[in-house]
C-alpha positions as CSV (number, residue, x, y, z in Angstrom):
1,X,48.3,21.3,28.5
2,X,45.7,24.4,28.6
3,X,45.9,26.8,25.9
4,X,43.9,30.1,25.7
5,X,43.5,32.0,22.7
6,X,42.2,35.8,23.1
7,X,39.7,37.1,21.0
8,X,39.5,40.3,19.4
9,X,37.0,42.2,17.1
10,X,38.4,41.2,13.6
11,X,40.6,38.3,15.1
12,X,40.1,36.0,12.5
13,X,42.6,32.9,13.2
14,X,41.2,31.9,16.7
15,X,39.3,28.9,15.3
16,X,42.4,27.7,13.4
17,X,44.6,28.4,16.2
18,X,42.4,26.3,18.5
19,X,42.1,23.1,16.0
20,X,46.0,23.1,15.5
21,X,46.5,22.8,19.4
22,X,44.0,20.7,20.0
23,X,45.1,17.9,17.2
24,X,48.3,18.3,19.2
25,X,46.0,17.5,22.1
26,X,45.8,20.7,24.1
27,X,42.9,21.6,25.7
28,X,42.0,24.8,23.8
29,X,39.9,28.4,25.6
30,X,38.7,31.2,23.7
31,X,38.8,34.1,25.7
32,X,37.1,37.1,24.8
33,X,38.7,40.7,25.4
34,X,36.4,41.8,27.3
35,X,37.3,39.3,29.8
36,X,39.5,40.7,32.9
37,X,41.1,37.2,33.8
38,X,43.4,34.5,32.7
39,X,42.2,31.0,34.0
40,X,44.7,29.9,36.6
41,X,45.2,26.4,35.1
42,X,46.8,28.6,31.6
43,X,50.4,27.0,29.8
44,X,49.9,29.1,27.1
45,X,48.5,32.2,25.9
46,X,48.1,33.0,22.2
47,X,47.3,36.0,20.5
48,X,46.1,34.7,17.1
49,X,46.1,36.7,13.4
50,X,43.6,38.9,11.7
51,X,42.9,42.2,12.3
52,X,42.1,43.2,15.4
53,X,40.1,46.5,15.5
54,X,40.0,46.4,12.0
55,X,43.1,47.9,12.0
56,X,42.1,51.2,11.5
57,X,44.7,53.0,14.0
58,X,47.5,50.7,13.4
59,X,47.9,46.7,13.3
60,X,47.5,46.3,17.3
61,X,47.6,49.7,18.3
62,X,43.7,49.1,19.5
63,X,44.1,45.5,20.9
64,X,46.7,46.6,23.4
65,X,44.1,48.7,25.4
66,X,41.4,45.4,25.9
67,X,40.7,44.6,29.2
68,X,42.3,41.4,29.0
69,X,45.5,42.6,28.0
70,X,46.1,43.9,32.0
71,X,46.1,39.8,33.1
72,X,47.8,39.2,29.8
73,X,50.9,41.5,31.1
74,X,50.6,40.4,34.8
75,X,50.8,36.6,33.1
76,X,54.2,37.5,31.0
77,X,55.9,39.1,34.4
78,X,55.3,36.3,36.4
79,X,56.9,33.9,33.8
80,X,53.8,32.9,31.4
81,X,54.6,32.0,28.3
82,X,52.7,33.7,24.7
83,X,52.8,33.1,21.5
84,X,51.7,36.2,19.0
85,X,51.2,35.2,15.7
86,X,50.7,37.7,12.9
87,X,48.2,40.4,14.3
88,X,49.2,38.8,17.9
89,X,53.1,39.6,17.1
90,X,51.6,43.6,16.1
91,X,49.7,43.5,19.6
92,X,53.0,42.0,21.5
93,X,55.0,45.0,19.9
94,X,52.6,47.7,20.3
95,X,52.4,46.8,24.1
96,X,56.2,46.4,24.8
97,X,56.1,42.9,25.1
98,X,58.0,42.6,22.4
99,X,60.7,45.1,21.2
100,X,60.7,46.8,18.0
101,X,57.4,47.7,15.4
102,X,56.0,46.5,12.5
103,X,55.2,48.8,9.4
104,X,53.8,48.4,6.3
105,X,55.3,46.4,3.8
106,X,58.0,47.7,1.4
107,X,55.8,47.2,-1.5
108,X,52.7,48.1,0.4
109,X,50.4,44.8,-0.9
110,X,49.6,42.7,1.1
111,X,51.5,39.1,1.1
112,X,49.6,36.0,1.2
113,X,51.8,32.5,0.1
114,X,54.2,30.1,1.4
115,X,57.6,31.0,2.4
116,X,61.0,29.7,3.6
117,X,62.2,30.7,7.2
118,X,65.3,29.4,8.5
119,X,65.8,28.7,12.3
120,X,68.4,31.1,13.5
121,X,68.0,30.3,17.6
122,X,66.6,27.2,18.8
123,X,67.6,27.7,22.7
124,X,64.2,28.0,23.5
125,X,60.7,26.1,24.1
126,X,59.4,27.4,21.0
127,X,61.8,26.1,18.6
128,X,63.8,23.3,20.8
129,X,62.3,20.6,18.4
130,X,63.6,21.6,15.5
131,X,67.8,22.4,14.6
132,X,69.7,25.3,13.9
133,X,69.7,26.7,10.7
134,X,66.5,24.1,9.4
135,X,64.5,25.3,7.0
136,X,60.4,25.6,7.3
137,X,57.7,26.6,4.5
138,X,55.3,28.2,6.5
139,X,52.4,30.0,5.3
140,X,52.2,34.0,5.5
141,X,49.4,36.5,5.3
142,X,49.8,40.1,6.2
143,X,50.0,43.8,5.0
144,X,52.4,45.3,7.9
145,X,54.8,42.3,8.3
146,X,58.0,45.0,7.8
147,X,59.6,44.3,11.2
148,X,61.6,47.4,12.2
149,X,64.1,48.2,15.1
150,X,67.0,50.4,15.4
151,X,70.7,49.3,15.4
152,X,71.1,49.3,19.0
153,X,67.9,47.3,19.5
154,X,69.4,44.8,16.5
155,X,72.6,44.4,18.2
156,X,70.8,43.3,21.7
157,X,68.6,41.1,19.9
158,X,71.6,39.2,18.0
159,X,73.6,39.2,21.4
160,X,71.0,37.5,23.3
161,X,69.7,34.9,20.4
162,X,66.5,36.9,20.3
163,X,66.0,36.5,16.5
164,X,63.8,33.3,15.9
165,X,63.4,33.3,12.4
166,X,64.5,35.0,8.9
167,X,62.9,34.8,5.7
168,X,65.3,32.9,3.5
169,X,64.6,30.8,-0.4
170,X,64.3,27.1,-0.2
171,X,68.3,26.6,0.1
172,X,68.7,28.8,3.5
173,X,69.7,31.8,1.8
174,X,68.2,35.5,3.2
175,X,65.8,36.5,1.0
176,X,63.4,39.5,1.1
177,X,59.7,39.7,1.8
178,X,58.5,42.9,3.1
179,X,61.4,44.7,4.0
180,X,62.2,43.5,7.6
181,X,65.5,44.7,9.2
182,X,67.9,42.0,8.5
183,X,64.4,40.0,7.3
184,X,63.5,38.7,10.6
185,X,60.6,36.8,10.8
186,X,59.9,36.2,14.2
187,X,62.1,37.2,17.8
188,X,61.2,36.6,21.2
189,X,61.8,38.5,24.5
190,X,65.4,37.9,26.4
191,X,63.6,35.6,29.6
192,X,62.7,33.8,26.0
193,X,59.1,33.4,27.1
194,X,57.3,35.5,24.5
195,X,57.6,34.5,21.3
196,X,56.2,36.4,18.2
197,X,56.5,35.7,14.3
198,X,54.5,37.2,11.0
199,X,54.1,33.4,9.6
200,X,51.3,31.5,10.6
201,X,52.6,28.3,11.7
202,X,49.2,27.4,12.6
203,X,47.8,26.8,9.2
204,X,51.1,24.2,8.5
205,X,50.3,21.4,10.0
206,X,48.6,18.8,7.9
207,X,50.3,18.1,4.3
208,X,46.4,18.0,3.5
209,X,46.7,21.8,3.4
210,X,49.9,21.7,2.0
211,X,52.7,21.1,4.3
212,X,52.7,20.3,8.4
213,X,56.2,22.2,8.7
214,X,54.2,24.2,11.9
215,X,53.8,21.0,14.0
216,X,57.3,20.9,15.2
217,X,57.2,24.4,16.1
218,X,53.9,24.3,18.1
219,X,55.3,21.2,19.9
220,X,57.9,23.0,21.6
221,X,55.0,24.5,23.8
222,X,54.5,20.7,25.0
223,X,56.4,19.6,28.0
């Protein structure tokens, strides 16, 4: 499996990004954004977490006009599959790839711990290893993690198992973190081949650093 990772000014989870899929054994590319190609042999394109651009426009709001991000569409439209995680969810929204936006958090700090997500859709390749309704402690890290979309845009998402994840306590139940509508933690797009989340699976998956809850979910990617 090839994996390619984009790299942006301020990206700052490329490196862990790249060591989780390759102890999953994925051959792992950094690509950086000034790049105008995708190589052809690609199963997976990730758009890791940091802060891209520094973040001094809006989380992603930059990223969206790199060069790269031209193949990065063309690569979505013909069926390619992405994973954005943290700033790479911001850059998915900010260029339509993903529906809805991300804001600053309710209590404007910024979060950094572990938290529960329960799995709300599983009837895709990110998710299809774990079940419906299992709970994951996944670390997250972010300061504009408030997920935010209208009621129509809700209702299409619930209709067509969009919502991934929800932040939830260690018994399942909804619980909030930063304000996101209905506390979504992570939707994907309705041919379900882009996926984005706030958590960093990444950074879960060795109980060395604490728990390896994110190995199941990067797995999915693995035919």
């Amino acid at each position: 499996m090839k994996v390619v990772v984009l790299q942006f000014p301020g990206t700052n989870c490329e490196y862990d990004t790249k060591y989780a899929f390759e102890k999953l054994g994925a051959t792992v590319e950094i690509i950086w954004h000034d790049n105008v190609s995708i190589p052809t042999d690609t199963n997976l394109v990730v758009i890791p977490g940091g802060f891209s651009y520094g973040d001094y426009l809006r989380s992603g709001a930059l990223a969206k006009f790199a060069k790269i991000m031209n193949s990065v569409k063309q690569y979505a439209a013909d069926g390619g599959k992405i994973l954005g995680i943290c700033n790479g969810f911001q850059v998915l929204v900010e260029t339509g790839l993903l529906p809805g936006a991300l804001k600053r958090n309710d209590n404007l700090h910024f979060i950094s711990k572990y938290h529960h997500l329960k799995v709300i859709n599983n009837d895709n390749i990110f998710l299809k290893q774990l079940n419906k309704n299992d709970i994951v402690n996944i670390p997250v890290a972010h300061h504009d993690g408030n997920y935010y979309i209208d009621e129509a845009g809700l209702k299409d998402l619930e209709e067509n198992n969009q919502i991934l994840l929800k932040y939830c306590n260690k018994d399942g139940e909804t619980q909030i973190l930063n304000g996101s509508v209905d506390q979504i933690a992570g939707i994907c797009n309705k041919e379900k081949n882009i996926f984005g989340l706030m958590p960093h699976p990444e950074r879960a998956i060795e109980e060395l650093l604490g728990c390896d809850d994110g190995v199941k979910m990067l797995q999915g990617f693995f035919n």
